[in-house]
N, C-alpha and C positions, 0 to 999 in steps of 0.2 A: 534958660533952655537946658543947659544940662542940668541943674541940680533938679529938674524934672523928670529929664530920660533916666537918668540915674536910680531917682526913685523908684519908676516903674520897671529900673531890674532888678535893684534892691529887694521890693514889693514879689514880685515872682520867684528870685529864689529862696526868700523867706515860706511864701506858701508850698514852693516844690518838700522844703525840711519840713512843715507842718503836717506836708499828707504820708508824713515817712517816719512819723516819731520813732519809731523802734529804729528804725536804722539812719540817726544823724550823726555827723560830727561832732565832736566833744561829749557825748554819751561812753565814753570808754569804762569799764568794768575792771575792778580789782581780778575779780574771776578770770576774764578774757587772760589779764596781764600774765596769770601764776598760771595759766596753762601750758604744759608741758608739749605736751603733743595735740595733733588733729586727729580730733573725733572719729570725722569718717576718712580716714588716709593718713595712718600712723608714720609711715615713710615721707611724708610730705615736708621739704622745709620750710614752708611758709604758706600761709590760706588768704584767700583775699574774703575780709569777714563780711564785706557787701562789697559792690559799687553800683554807682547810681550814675543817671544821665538821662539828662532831660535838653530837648530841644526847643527852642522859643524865640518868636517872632518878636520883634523890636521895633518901632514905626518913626522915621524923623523923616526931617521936611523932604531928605532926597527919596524918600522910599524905605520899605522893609530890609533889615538884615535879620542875620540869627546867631543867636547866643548857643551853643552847646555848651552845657554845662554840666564838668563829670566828676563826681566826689567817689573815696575810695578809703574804706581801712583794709590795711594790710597785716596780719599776726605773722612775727618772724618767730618762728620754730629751733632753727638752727643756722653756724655760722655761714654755713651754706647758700641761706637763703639772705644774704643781706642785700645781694644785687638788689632783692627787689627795692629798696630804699633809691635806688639811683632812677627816676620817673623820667620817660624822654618821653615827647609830644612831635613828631612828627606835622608839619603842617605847611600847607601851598602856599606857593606866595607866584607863581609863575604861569598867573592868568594874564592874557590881554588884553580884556576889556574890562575887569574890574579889579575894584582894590585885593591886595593879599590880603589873607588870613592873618590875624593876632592873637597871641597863645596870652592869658595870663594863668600866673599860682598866686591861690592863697590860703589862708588855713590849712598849711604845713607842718604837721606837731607831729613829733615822735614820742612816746609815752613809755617809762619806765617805771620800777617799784624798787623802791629805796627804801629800806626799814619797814616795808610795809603801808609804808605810802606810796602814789600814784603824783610821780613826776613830770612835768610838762618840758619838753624843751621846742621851743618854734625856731622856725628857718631864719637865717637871714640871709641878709638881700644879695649875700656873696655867696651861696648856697644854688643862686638860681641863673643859669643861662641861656644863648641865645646863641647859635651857630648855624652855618650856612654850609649845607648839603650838598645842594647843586642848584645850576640855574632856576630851577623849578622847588625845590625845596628847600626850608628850614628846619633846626628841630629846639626846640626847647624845653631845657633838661633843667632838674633839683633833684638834687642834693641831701638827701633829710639827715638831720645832725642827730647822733649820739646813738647810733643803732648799734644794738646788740641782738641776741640770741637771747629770744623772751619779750623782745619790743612790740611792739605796736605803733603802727605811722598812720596819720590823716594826711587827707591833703584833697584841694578840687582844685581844677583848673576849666578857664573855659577860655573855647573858640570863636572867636568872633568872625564872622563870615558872610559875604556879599555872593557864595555860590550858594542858591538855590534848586540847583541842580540835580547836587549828590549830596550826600549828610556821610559825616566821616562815619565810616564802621563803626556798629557798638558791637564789642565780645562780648557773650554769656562764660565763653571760655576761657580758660589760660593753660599755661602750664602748674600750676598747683591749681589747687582744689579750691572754690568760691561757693560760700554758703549760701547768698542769696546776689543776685544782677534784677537790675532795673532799669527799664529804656521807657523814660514817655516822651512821647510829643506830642505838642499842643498846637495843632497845625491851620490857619484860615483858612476859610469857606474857598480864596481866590486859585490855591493849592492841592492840585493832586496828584499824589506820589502812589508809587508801587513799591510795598516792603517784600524785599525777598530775603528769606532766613536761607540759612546755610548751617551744615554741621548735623550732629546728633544730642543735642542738649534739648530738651523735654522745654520746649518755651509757651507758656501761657498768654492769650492776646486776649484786650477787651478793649474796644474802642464805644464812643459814646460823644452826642453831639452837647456841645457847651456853646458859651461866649466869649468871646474877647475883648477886651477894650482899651484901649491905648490912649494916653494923652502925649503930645508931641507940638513944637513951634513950630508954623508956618514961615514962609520966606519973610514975612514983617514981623515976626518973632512973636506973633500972636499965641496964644493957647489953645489948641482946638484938641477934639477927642475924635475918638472912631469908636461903633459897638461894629461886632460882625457875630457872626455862627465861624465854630471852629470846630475843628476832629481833634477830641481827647483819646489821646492813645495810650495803656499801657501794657507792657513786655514785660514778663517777668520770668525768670529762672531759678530754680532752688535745687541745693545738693549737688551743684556741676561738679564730676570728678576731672580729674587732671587728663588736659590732651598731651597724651606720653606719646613721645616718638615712638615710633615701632619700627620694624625691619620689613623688609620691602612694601616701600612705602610709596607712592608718587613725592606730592606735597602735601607735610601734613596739614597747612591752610586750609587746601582744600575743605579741609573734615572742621575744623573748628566751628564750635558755634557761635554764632554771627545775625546779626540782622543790615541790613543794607537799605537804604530808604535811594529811590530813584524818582524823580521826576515826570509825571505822566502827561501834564498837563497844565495851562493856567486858565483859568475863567474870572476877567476881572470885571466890574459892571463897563457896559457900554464899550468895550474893547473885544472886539473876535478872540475869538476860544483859540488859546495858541497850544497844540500838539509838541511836545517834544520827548516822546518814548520813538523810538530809533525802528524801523525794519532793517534788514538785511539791507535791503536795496536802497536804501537811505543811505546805508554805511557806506557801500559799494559805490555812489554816486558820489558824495560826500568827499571820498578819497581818491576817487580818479581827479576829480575838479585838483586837487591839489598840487600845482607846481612842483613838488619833490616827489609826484607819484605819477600821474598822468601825462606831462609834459618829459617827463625821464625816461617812461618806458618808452613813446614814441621817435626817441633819436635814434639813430640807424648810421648815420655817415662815417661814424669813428671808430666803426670795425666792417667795412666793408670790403676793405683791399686783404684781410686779416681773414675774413670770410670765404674771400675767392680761393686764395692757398687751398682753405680747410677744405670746401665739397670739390676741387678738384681729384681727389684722392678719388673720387669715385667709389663708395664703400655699398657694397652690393645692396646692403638691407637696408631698409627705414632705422630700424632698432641700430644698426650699425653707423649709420650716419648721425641718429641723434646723441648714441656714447663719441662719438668724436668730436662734435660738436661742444656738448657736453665736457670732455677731457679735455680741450684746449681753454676754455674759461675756469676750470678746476686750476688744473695748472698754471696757467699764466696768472690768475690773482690770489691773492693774500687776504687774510681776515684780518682785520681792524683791531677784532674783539669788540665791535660796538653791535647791539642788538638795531632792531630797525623793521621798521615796512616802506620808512622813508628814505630818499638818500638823504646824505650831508654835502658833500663836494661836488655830486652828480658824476652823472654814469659817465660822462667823457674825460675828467679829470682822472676820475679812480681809474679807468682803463690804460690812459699814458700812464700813470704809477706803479700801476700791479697791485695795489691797493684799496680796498673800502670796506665799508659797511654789511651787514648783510645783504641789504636793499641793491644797492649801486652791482654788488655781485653777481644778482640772482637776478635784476634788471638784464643786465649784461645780458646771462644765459638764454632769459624770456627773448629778446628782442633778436638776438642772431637766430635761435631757433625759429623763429616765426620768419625771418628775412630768408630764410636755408628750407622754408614750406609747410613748415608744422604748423600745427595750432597749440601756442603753449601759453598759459596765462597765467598771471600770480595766483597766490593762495596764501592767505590771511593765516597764520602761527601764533599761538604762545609759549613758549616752550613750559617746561616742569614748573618752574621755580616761578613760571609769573602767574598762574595760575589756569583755571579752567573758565575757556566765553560761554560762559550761559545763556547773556541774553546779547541783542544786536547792539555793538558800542564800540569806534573806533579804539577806546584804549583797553579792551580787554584782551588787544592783539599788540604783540614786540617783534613778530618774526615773518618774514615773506620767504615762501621758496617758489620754486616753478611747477606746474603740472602739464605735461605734452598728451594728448589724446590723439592713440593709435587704434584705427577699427575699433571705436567706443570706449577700449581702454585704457584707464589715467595713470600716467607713469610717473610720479613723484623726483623731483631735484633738489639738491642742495650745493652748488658749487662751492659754497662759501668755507668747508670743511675737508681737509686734502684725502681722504679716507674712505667717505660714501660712494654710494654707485646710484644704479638705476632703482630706485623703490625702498633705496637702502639711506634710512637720513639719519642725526644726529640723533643718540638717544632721549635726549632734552627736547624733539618734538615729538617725543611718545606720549601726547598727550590729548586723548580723545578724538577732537574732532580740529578742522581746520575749514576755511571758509573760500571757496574759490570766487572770484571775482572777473567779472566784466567792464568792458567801459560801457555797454548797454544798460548798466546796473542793474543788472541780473546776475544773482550767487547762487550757489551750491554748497550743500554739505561734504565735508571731504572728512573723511575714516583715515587718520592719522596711524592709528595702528596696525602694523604688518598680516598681511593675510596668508602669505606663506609662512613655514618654518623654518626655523634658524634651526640650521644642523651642527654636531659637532660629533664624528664619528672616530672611534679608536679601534685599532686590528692590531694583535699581537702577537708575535710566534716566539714562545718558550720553552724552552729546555729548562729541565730541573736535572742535575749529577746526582751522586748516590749522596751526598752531604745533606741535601735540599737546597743547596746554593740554584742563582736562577740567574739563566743568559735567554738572551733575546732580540727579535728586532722590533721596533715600533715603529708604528704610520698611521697618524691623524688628519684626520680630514675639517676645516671649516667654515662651513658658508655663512652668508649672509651677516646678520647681526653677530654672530658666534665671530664673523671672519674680521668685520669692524672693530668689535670692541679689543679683539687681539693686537689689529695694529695699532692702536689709538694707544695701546696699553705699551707696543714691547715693539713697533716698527725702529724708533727710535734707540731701542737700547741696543745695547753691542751683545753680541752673539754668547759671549765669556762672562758679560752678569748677565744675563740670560739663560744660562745652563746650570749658574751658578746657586739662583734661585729656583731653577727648579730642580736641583739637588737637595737644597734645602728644602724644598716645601716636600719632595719624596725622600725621606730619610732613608740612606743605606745604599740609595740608587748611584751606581755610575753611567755618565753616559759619554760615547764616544762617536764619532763619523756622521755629526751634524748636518743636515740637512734640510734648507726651507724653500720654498716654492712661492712667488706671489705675496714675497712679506710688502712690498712697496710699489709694485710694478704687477701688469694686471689685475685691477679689483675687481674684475667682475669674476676674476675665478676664486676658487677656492683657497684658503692658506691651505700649505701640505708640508705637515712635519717629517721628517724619518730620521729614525737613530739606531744606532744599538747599544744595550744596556745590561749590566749584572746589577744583581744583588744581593747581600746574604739574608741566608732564611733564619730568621733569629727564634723563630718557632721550634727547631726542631733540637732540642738537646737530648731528646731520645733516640737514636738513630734507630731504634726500632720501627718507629712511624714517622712519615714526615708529615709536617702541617701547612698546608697551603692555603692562602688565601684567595679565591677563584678571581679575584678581580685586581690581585696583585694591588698598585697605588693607588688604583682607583676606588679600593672600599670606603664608603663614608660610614662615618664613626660617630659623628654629632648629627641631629636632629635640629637643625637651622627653626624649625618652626617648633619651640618648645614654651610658647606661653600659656596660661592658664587658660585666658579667655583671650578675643581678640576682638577689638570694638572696628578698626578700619579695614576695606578693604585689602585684597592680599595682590601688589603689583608686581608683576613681571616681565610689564614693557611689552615682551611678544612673545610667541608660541614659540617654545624651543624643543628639540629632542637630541637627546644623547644615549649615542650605541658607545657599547664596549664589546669589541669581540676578542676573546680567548684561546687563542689553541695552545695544550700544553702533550709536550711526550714524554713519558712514563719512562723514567730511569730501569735500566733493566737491573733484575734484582727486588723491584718491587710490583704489588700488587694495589687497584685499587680497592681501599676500608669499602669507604664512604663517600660518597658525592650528595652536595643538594637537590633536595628535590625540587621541578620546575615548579614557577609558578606565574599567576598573571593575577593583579591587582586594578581594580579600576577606580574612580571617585569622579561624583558630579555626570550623568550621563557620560561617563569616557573621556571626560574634559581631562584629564590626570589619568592615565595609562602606563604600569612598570611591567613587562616581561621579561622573566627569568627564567633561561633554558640552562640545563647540566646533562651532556650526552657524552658515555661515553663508550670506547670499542675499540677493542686490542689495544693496542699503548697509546690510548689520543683520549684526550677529554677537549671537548668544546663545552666553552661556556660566551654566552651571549646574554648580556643583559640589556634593558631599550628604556630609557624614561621617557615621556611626551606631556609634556602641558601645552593641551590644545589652547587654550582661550590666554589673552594678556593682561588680564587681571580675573581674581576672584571675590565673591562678597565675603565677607564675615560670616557668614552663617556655614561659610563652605570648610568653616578653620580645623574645626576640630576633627573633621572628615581626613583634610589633608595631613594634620600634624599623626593621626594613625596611620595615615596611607607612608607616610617616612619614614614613621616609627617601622612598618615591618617590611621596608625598603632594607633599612638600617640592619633591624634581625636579619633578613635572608642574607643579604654580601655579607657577612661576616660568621654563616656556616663555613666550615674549610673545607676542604679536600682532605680527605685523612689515605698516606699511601703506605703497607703495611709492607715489611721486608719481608721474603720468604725465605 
């Protein structure tokens, strides 16, 4: 029985190398070895010269499994790139109802040139391991011997698999450059899947109907065979350039190119046609049914005496009773640090604790809020880093927060973060969309990203003496997301490295009679800075003219958006605007030269708005300058628009003020 099964994978991936001559293992080239650099991506330290991967059905007496099976040469470039020598396989084993996943490696050769010959070294068996992740996963890593700078590595491994489900990701992408990617699968008539690609990598499909045919022992160890109709599928990708990190970026996952094979259906003879691609409302039923979701939000008894205290305060508004409500589950519990839609311990344990999850937290908040008259109901999250739900699947979601609807409008919670407010959440669910949820199993779409604007406003009153030395007072204003990420950043830090650093970050600046507002204590107002400050004017060694910079520390000097081209969107999380306003008094003795001239810049229908005003009248100059990025993210196409629109942000602040001695 096995040296049969065996054959017919032997047999398989023999023919998968046959329909691939150009690109097999053990075909390595003197050429490939003595090449210096990559062709197309001279900066590259390593190229993956193909990889291939093919998916295949296997038939024994319990039923079908699948073989994925993925071969790869790698050309190391420089010492740089040797990581890539070290292959980790990621793989499930933390199903419960069928077998885990099994990783093997084989045909592992790294290749060097020695005298001009083409040297072989293979792995051995101490080279390749097996380690445990977590409950739910393994990974299974090698090793490849004798890598240098100039090498080249083979190697295939394949997953053995009882989910038919999902098919592990195939990337077209990496982070170096891949000359040629290849995904087929050869899938039965009984099976069908939805492939959804992801990414910008140029992927060619052709699929076409074949045959399959299997031999395999029955339960008496008999011989028997199967013919069927199967879907020949292949993917292919050529010339993929490198997915390079970029700066304001979400996740660069998101963007990789990718294909994804998901389960739509099975049709097997004589057996009902079974359905399992997901709606919303499947998800949403699905996970109310669930004991650690459904059964958790419904407990109410073990904050009820805790309840009474709170709406005794009698707080005039709605909006007022639900930040109190609100504030006291902020406050009284602690994050875990465990992500979640589910609890762990349950809402009445985490509650006597002060402790949980995010679930059991924002449980908590759901379920008093509704006990206190609101209508508040989870809402399905994934933050940044887990990616974006495209399509309806409980695990495309890690995060639950709350949503209360007042006169039609949805207020967004996060209790589990000591920092947020009302509509104000963790920047890590600045991530498209969120999915609200019923126990009628009925959802909604929810717009995760902020519809107002994040302010951060500066007012300045400056004196310049007859030197160009410069005194003054300061006062900043900052709401919302501007107001969040300040305390997440500096609530914490003590006042004296805090001053400390922002001495150093304004070279030259002193400051003195500190003043904060709202660093830890009301969040729903604004932070409010005030100080007073000198500084010397290191411009003027002419004392004939002084040289003033109109925006004092605040002139930017670098052009954050300076790449040539940009292949990803441009993320900024939300809509923010920053004022700077200026009043300066005219040393007497002097005259003003020069002042800039106003201007107003737009990009994107107005999406990106800079106004710069210079007024001035008897011994006063105002200057006001206002940034605005309407929208929280932009496309690539919008790049080279913006990166001018900073460019002559950058030229204008950095006109002076010229004041001429009379």
């Amino acid at each position: 029985m096995l040296r049969l099964n065996y054959f017919v994978i032997f047999f398989l991936i023999m023919s998968f190398q046959a329909n691939s001559q150009k690109f097999s293992l053990g075909k390595v080239s003197l050429k490939e070895l003595q090449e210096k650099k990559c062709p197309t991506d001279t900066n590259a330290v390593a190229a993956i010269l193909f990889s291939k991967a093919k998916t295949i059905y296997i038939y024994e007496k319990e039923g079908f499994f699948l073989n994925h099976i993925y071969e790869f040469r790698v050309k190391i470039y420089d010492k740089k790139g040797l990581d890539w020598a070290n292959i980790k396989v990621p793989y499930y084993v933390g199903y419960k109802n069928i077998r885990s996943d099994i990783v093997t490696f084989s045909d592992c050769v790294t290749y060097n040139v020695v005298n001009n010959e083409i040297v072989k070294t293979k792995i051995k068996s101490e080279g390749i391991f097996d380690t445990k992740t977590n409950e739910y996963w393994n990974e299974a890593s090698a090793t490849m011997p004798n890598v240098q700078a100039g090498s080249i590595i083979e190697y295939r491994y394949t997953i053995k698999s009882y989910n038919f489900t999902k098919f592990p990701v195939f990337h077209f992408q990496y982070s170096i450059p891949t000359n040629f990617a290849e995904y087929v699968t050869e899938i039965p008539e009984f099976y069908i899947y939805n492939p959804i690609t992801t990414g910008f990598a140029k992927v060619n499909s052709k699929s076409e109907i074949g045959f399959g045919y299997q031999n395999y022992d029955d339960e008496h160890n008999q011989g028997l065979h199967m013919s069927y109709k199967q879907i020949n599928t292949v993917h292919t990708s050529e010339n993929v350039v490198a997915l390079k990190s970029e700066d304001f970026v979400d996740n660069i996952e998101n963007y990789r190119g990718s294909i994804d094979y998901e389960l739509e259906k099975t049709r097997f003879p004589e057996v009902p046609e079974k359905i399992y691609t997901q709606t919303w409302e499947d998800v949403a039923k699905s996970i109310y049914k669930e004991k650690e979701f459904g059964e958790e939000l419904n407990k109410k008894s073990y904050f009820l005496n805790d309840l009474k205290v709170i709406l005794s305060r009698n707080d005039s508004t709605e909006i007022g009773k639900l930040n109190t409500v609100f504030k006291f589950v902020q406050n009284k519990m602690n994050w875990n640090n465990f992500y979640g839609y589910s609890t762990e311990k349950g809402v009445e344990s985490a509650f006597a604790d002060g402790i949980g999850n995010v679930a059991e937290i924002n449980f908590i908040l759901i379920s008093m809020l509704n006990r206190a008259g609101f209508n508040a109901k989870p809402v399905l999250c994934s933050t940044i880093g887990h990616g974006i739900p495209l399509y309806p699947n409980r695990t495309v979601f890690n995060y639950v927060i709350a949503a209360v609807d007042i006169d039609g409008v949805k207020i967004l919670l996060d209790a589990s973060h000591k920092y947020t407010t009302l509509n104000v959440l963790p920047t890590s669910l600045l991530n498209w969309i969120g999915r609200l949820i019923s126990s009628d199993a009925t959802s909604e779409e929810i717009n995760l990203f902020p519809t107002t604007m994040s302010k951060n406003q500066s007012n300045l009153m400056v004196s310049i003496d007859a030197n160009g030395n410069i005194s003054g007072k300061f006062r900043t204003q900052k709401s919302d997301y501007e107001a969040l990420k300040f305390r997440e950043n500096e609530a914490q830090e003590s006042k004296e490295n805090y001053l400390d650093q922002l001495e150093s970050k304004w070279s030259g600046v002193q400051i003195k009679d500190y003043v904060i507002e709202n660093k830890a204590t009301d969040l729903n107002k604004p932070i409010v800075e005030t100080f007073s400050f000198t500084m010397e004017n290191k411009d003027n060694a002419n004392s004939e003219r002084l040289y003033i910079n109109p925006l004092l520390f605040f002139t930017q000097t670098k052009n954050a958006f300076n790449q040539e081209e940009r292949v990803l969107p441009i993320y900024f999380g939300y809509k923010k605007q920053t004022k700077c306003n200026v009043s300066y008094e005219i040393p007497e003795g002097y005259a003003i030269e020069f002042i800039p001239k106003s201007i107003l810049l737009t990009i994107s229908d107005n999406v990106g708005i800079f106004s710069y005003k210079v007024l001035a009248q008897e011994n006063k100059i105002q200057v006001a300058a206002t940034i605005e990025m309407d929208s929280a993210i932009l496309s690539a196409a919008t790049y080279q628009d913006l990166k001018e629109f900073y460019r002559k942000i950058i030229e204008k602040e950095n006109e002076k003020i010229i004041l001429k001695k009379l």
